[in-house]
Structure formats: structure tokens, C-alpha cells
C-alpha positions as CSV (number, residue, x, y, z in Angstrom):
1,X,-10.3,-13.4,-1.9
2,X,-7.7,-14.2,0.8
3,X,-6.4,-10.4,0.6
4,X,-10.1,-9.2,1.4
5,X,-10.8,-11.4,4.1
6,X,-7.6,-10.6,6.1
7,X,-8.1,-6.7,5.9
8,X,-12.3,-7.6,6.9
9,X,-10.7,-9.8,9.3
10,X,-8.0,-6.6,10.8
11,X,-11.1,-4.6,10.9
12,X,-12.9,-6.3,13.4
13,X,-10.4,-6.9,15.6
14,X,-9.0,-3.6,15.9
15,X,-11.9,-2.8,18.4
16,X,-15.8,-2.3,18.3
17,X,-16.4,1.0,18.0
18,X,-19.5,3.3,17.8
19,X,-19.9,5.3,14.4
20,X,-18.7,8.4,15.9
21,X,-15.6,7.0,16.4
22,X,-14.4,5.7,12.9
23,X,-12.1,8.0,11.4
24,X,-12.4,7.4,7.4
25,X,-9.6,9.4,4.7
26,X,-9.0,9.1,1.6
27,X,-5.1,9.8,-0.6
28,X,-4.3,10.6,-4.3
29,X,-0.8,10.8,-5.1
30,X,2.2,9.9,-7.4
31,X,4.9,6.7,-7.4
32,X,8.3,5.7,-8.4
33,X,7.9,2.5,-8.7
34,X,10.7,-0.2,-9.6
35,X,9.8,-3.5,-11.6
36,X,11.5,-7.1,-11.2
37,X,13.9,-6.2,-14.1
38,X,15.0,-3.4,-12.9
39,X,13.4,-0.7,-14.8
40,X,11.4,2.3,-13.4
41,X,7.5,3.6,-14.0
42,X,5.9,6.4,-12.8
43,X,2.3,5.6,-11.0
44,X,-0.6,7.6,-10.1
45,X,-3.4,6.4,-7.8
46,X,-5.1,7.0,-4.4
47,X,-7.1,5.2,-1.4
48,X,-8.8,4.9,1.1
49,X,-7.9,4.2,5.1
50,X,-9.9,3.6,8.1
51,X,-9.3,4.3,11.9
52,X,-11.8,2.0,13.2
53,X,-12.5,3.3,16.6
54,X,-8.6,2.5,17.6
55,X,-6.3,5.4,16.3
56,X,-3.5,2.9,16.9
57,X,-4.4,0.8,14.0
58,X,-5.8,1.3,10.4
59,X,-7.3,-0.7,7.2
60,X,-6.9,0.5,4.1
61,X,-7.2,-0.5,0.3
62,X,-5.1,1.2,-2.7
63,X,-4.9,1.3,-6.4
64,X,-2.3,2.7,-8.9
65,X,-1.9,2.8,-12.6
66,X,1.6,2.3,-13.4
67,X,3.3,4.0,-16.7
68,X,5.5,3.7,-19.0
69,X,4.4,4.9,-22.1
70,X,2.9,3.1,-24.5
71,X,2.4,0.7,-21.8
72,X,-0.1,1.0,-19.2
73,X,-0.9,-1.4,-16.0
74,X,-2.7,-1.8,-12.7
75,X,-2.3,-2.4,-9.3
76,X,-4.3,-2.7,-6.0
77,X,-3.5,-3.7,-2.6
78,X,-5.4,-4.2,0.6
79,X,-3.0,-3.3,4.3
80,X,-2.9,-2.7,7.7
81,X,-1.3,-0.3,9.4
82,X,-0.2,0.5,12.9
83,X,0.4,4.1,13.6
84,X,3.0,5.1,15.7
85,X,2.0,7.7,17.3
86,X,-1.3,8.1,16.4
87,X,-2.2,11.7,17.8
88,X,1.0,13.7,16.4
89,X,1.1,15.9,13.5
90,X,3.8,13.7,12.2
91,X,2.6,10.0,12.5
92,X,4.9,7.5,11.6
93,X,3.5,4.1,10.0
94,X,4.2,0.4,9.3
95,X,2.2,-1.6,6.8
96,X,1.3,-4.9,5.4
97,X,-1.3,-6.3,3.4
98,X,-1.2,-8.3,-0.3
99,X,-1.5,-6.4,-3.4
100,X,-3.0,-7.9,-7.1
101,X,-2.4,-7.1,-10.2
102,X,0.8,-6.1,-11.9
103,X,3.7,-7.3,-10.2
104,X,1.7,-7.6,-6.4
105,X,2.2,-10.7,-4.2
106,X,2.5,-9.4,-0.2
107,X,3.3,-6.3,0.8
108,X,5.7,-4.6,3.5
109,X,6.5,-0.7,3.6
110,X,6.1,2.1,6.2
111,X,6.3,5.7,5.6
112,X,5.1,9.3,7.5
113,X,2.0,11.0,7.7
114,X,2.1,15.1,8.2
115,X,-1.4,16.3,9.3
116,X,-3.0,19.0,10.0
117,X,-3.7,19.3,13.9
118,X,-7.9,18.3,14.0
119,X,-7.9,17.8,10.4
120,X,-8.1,14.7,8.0
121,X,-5.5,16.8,5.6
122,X,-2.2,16.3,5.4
123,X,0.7,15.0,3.2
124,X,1.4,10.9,3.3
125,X,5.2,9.6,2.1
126,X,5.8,5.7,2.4
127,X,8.2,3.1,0.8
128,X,6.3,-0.3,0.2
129,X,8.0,-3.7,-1.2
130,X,6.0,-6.3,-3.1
131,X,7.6,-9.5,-3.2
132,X,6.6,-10.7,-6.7
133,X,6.8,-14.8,-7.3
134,X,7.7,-15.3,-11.2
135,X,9.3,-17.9,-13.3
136,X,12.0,-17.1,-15.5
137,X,12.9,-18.7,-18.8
138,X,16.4,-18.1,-19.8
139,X,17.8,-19.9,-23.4
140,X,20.5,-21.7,-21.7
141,X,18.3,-23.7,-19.7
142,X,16.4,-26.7,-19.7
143,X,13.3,-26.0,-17.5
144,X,11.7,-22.7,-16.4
145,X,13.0,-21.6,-12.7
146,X,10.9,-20.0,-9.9
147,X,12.5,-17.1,-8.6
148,X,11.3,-14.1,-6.3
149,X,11.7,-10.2,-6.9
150,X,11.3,-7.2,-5.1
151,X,9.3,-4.2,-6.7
152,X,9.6,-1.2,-4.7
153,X,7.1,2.0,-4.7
154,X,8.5,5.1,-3.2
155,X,4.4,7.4,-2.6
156,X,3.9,10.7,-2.1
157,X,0.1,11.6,-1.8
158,X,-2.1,14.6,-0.3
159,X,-4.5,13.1,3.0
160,X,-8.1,14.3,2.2
């Protein structure tokens, strides 16, 4: 609940804005993404973001199925983003938000956008970490420990 009241919570700040001026694209794309014990899945997924009135900042939401055959998980995660520079045709980003799911606990990344000039298309590349709080049980120990990981995605989706 906490993840969906901080990106309602991003969204009205950014700025009131008139209808006209919310800019709304979606993303579908493919991951690399590592896991706590250091093995690798492929993901697939896609988005949504929102320019609300401010090109400066965005909301989005995300989800991804991660893969590694027979095994099959999912992930979603809520951000915000401030945009570099938010009229180029290469747009740098920074995010943060909190993701669920498999492996999610907050998230940090940042990444490039290449658009089309007066289009929503483009191409979208980011890293993102998830810090993932766990406990670990080991046999030569007495009690369970808390430990944190890092699961990274490297993205590459298409901007619709």
C-alpha cells in the first residue's frame, strides 16, 4: 500500500496540470536480471509512465515475469523519475520507487530514453537495483541471520 500511496503522492506534486498537458506512454521490453544468489533470469514485461503536466518529472508502474525454466515468477514496481533533459531526443533518467513480488524491496536505477522528435516512440535502456531484505539459514549456525542483497535488472524496451 505504501508503494501506491508514494507514486499517488509524486503525482500530485509534480504540478496541476490541465488534461492537455499530461503526457501518458506505455513500454514492453526484455531483462537480464540477477537474483540474490547470484544466478541470472531472463524477464519480459512492460509499463506504463506519466508526464504529469511537468516534462521534468514522471510516475510510472512496471511489471515483469522473470524466467528460468521450469520456474516462473513475478515482479512489479511503482517509481519516479526525473528526466534530465526532458525535451531531447536522448533523455537521460534517474529513478526510484519500491517494487513487490519476487525479490523487490526499494528500487534505484536510471537509464536513457531515445525518442522520436514529437513522438511518444522510442527505445528505453535502464539499470535498476532492488535491495532485497532476506534471512539466511546456513547449517553451521545457530539462528537465522538477516542479511541484504542486491538484484540488478539491466531493460531494454520499445516507448509506445
Amino acid at each position: 500500500m505504501r508503494p501506491l500511496f508514494a507514486a499517488f503522492a509524486l503525482f500530485l506534486v509534480a504540478r496541476p496540470a490541465v488534461a492537455q498537458g499530461i503526457l501518458i506512454r506505455g513500454f514492453a521490453g526484455g531483462a537480464a536480471t540477477s537474483s540474490v544468489d547470484r544466478e541470472w533470469y531472463t524477464g519480459a514485461g512492460g509499463g506504463v509512465l506519466v508526464d504529469p503536466g511537468t516534462p521534468w518529472v514522471s510516475v510510472g508502474a512496471q511489471g515483469e515475469a522473470l524466467i528460468s525454466w521450469p520456474y516462473f515468477a513475478g515482479r512489479g514496481a511503482v517509481f519516479g523519475q526525473f528526466n534530465a533533459a526532458p525535451h531531447s531526443t536522448v533523455r537521460p533518467f534517474v529513478l526510484a520507487g519500491a517494487g513487490f513480488g519476487e525479490e523487490g524491496g526499494p528500487l534505484l536505477g536510471g537509464g536513457v530514453e531515445f525518442r522520436v522528435p514529437g513522438s511518444r516512440r522510442g527505445f528505453r535502456v535502464s539499470v535498476e537495483d532492488y535491495v532485497d531484505r532476506y534471512i539466511r539459514y546456513s547449517p553451521g549456525e545457530m539462528q537465522p541471520v538477516k542479511t541484504t542483497g542486491h538484484q540488478v535488472a539491466l531493460r531494454a524496451a520499445v516507448l509506445f
